[in-house]
C-alpha positions in Angstrom: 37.7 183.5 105.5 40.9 184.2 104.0 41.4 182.6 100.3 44.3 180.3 99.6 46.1 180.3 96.0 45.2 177.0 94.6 47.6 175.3 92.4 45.4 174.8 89.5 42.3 176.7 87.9 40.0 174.0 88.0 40.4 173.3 92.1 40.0 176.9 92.3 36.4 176.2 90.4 35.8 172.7 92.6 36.5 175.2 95.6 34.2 177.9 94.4 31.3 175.5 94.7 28.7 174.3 97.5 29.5 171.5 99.4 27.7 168.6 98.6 27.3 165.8 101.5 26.0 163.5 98.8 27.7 162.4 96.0 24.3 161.2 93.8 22.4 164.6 94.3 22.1 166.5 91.0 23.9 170.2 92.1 27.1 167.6 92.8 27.6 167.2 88.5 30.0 168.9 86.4 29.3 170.4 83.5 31.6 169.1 80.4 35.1 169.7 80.0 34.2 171.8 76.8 32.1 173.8 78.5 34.2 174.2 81.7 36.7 175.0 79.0 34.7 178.1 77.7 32.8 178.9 81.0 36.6 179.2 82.5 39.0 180.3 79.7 41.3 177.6 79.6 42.5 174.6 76.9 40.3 171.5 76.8 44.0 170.1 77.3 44.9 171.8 80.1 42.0 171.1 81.6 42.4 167.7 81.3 45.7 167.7 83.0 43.9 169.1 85.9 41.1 166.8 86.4 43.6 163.8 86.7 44.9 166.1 90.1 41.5 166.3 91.2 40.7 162.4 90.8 43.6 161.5 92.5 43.2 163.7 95.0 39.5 162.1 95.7 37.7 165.6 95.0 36.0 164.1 91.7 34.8 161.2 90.3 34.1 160.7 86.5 32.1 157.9 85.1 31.2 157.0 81.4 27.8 158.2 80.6 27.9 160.1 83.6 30.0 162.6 83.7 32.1 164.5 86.4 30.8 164.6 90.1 32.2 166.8 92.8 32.3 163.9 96.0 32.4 165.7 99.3 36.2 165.9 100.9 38.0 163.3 102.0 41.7 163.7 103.4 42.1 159.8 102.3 43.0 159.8 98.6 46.3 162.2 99.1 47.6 160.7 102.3 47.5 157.4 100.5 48.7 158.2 96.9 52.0 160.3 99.4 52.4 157.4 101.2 51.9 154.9 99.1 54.8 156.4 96.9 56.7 156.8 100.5 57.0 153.5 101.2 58.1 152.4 97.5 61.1 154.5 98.6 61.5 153.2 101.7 59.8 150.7 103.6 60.6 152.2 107.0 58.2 154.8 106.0 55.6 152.5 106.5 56.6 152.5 110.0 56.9 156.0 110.4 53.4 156.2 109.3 52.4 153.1 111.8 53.8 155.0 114.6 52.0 158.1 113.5 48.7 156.0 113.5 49.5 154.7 116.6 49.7 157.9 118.7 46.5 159.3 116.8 44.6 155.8 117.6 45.8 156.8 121.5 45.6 160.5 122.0 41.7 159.8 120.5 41.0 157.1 122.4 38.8 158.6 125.2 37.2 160.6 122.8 36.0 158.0 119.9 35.7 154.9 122.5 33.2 157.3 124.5 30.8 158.4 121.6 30.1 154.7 120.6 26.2 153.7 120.9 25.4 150.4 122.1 24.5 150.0 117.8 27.8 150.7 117.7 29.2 148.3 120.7 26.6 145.5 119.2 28.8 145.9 115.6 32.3 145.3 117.2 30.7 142.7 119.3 29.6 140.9 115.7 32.9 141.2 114.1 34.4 139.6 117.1 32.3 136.9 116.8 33.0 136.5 113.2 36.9 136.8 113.6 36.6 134.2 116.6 34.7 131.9 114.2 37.4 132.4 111.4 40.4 131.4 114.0 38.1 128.6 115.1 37.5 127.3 112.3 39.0 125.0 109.4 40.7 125.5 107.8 41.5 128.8 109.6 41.3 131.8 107.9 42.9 135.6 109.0 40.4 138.2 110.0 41.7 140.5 108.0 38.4 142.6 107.3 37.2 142.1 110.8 40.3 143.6 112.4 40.3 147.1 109.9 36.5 147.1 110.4 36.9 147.4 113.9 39.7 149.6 114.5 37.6 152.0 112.0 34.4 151.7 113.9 35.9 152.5 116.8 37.0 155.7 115.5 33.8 156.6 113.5 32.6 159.2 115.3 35.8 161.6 115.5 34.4 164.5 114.0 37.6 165.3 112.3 38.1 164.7 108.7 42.0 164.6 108.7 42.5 161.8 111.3 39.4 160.0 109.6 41.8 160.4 106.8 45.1 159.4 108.0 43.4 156.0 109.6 41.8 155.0 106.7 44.9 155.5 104.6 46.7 153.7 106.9 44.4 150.2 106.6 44.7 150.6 102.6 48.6 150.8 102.9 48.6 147.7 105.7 46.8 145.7 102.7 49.4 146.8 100.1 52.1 145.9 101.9 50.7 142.3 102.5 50.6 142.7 106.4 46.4 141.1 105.4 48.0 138.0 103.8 50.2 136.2 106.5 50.5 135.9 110.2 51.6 133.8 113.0 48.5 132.0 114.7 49.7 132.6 117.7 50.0 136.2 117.5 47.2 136.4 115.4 45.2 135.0 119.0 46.6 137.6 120.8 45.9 140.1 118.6 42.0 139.1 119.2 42.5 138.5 122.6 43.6 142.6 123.1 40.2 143.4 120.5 38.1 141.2 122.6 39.3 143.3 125.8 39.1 146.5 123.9 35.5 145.7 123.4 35.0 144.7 126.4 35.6 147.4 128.4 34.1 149.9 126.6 30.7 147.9 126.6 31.5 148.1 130.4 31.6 151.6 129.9 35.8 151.0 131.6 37.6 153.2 128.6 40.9 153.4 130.8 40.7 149.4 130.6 40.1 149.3 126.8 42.9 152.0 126.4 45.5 149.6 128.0 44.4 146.8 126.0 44.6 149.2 123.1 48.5 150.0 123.9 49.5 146.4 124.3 47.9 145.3 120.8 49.8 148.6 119.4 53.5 146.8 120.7 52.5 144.0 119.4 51.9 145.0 115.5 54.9 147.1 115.7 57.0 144.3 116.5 55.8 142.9 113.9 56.2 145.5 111.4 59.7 146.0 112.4 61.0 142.2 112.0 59.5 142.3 108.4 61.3 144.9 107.5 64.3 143.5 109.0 63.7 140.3 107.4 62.9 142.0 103.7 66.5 144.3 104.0 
């Protein structure tokens, strides 16, 4: 496999080592930044430096008492900390990004809707309930949770690590931006009523159905992106 320069001497080292699917195992610790310092020939200092890339990139974790961990990849922790300094530039680049989401949500439709098990199906069935019950209910509360939760779970079982990425990103941006904290209730009901007929068809096994429901829902979110950001200009 052909070997790409790394920007820094200790993502070389992280690169160097065997993936680790689980975080806790013991062959996922690091040794000490003193002894990676010897073991690799470069400042304690330097060092340092580098290990705040890795954590923000999500390739590490470090804990008191514990040490440094190597975490398997994640595409997540860049895509956000880029975007998340994107959007403090600019808010359209939030919908940039939403439109971005939005095609990768539809061109993976068929794909991700038709790998769900009926464990699966049985999960977005309870967090319709539960965001029902919260609209329901008094006083009424958004079903914030319910509505990433089942957007993600619908896409679980893409076996590709950089769209896995760019939609979880995505739901942590939403929540920064404060698109979790308000809502008409009417459009909030229509949003559910597009989930409940996303879920519904796939349980009838109709994925063409689902991905039309899927499309309408997407209009309607970027509507409402766009008049926020009109509104906040």
């Amino acid at each position: 496999m052909p070997q790409i320069k790394l920007s820094s001497e200790f993502l070389e080292y992280l690169a160097a080592l065997p993936s680790d699917a689980d975080a806790s195992e013991p062959s996922s610790q690091l040794p000490s930044l003193i002894n990676l310092s010897k073991q690799m020939g470069v400042s304690v200092a330097s060092l340092r430096e580098q290990l705040e890339v890795a954590k923000a990139l999500g390739l590490i974790e470090v804990r008191p008492r514990l040490g440094m961990r190597k975490l398997p990849y994640s595409f997540q922790p860049a895509v956000r900390q880029s975007l998340a300094y994107a959007i403090s530039l600019d808010w359209e680049y939030f919908l940039y990004f939403s439109d971005l989401r939005d095609h990768i949500e539809a061109a993976y439709w068929q794909e991700a809707a038709g790998k769900l098990t009926a464990q699966d199906i049985a999960y977005l069935k309870g967090l319709l309930q539960h965001a029902w019950g919260k609209l329901r209910g008094f006083p009424i509360q958004i079903p914030h949770n319910e509505h990433k939760q089942l957007h993600l779970t619908i896409f679980t079982k893409v076996e590709n690590p950089f769209v896995l990425g760019l939609l979880e990103a995505y739901w942590e941006v939403y929540e920064a931006v404060g698109l979790n904290l308000y809502a008409d209730y009417d459009y909030l009901k229509q949003v559910w009523s597009y989930h409940q007929q996303m879920v519904d068809a796939i349980s009838a096994g109709d994925l063409e159905a689902g991905y039309q429901a899927l499309m309408q829902h997407k209009d309607m979110l970027y509507k409402r992106s766009y008049t926020i950001s009109i509104a906040e200009d």
